[in-house]
Each structure stands twice: as C-alpha cells, then as structure tokens.
N, C-alpha and C positions, 0 to 999 in steps of 0.2 A: 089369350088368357080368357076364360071363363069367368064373367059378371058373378052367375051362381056359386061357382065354386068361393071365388072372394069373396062374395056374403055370407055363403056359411061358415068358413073357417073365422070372419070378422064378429059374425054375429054369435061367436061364443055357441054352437053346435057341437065344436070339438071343445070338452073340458079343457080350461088350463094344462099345459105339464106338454109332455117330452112329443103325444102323436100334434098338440096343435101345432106346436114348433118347429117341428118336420114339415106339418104341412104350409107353415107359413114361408119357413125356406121354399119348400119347392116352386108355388107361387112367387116368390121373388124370380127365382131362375127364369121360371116362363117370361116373367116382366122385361128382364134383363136380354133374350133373347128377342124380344120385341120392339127395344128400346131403351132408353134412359133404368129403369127400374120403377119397385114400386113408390108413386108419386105419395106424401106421406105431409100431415099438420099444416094442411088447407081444409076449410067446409068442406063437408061430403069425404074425405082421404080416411082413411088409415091416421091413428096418432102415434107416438113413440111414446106413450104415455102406457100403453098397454103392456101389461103386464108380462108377458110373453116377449113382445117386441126388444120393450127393456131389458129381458135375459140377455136375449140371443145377441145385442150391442155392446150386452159387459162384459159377454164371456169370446165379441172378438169375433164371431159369426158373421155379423152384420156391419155395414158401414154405414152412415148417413155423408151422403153428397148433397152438394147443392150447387145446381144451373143454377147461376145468375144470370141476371139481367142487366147489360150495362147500361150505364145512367151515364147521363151527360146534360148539358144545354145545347139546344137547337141555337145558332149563331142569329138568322131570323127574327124569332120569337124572344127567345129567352125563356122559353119553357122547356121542363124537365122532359125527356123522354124514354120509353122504355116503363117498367112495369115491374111488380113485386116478382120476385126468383123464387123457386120452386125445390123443395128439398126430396130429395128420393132414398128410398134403400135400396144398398145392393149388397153384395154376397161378397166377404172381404177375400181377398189370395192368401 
C-alpha cells in the first residue's frame, strides 16, 4: 500500500461522492491483502467518522473488525497484561 496514495484519498483530494469511495475501497483491498485491513480510530488512523467511510458501512460495503487484545492477570505480579485492540476495516462478503 502506498503512504501517498492514502494521504491523498484521506486528505479530501478526491471530493466527497461515489470516485472517493471507490477509491477508498480499493485501498482497503490493498490493506486486506497485506494484512489485517485498514487499521481505523487510533491517533494518526483513518476515523469511521468520515463521511464517506460512514456511507460505504451503512450501505454494507464495509465491516469494522476488531483484533483484540487478551487481557488477563499475570499469576506473579497481579498486573494486567496485554494492551488496547485495534479496530480495522475490511471489505464485507
């Protein structure tokens, strides 16, 4: 996946409406064949807040997954281990 290309399509270069959409799927695909998908609402991510984004999740396009992190206590310590889980989009079936 291309850094540039996911700053232009983010940074609103492509107008709202149907070509940014497209292009924000295709960028998911790339994600998805790389990995998990696009990592999404952490600092620095992509938010689902976006207007576009939230189309393409109402209309069923899109899924939001989330890797969790399992949490437990260490028997040892008795501190928590493991770490905040990470939400991604992917491209629904």
């Amino acid at each position: 996946m291309s850094r540039d290309f996911s700053n232009q399509v983010y940074h609103q270069n492509y107008q709202s409406g149907a070509s940014r959409r497209e292009h924000i799927l295709q960028l998911i695909h790339q994600c998805q064949v790389h990995g998990f998908g696009l990592p999404v609402n952490n600092k620095w991510q992509w938010q689902t807040k976006d207007k576009d984004i939230k189309y393409l999740l109402k209309k069923g396009k899109l899924k939001q997954k989330r890797h969790a992190t399992p949490y437990g206590r260490n028997l040892n310590t008795g501190l928590k281990k493991g770490g905040k889980g990470q939400s991604y989009l992917v491209i629904a079936n």
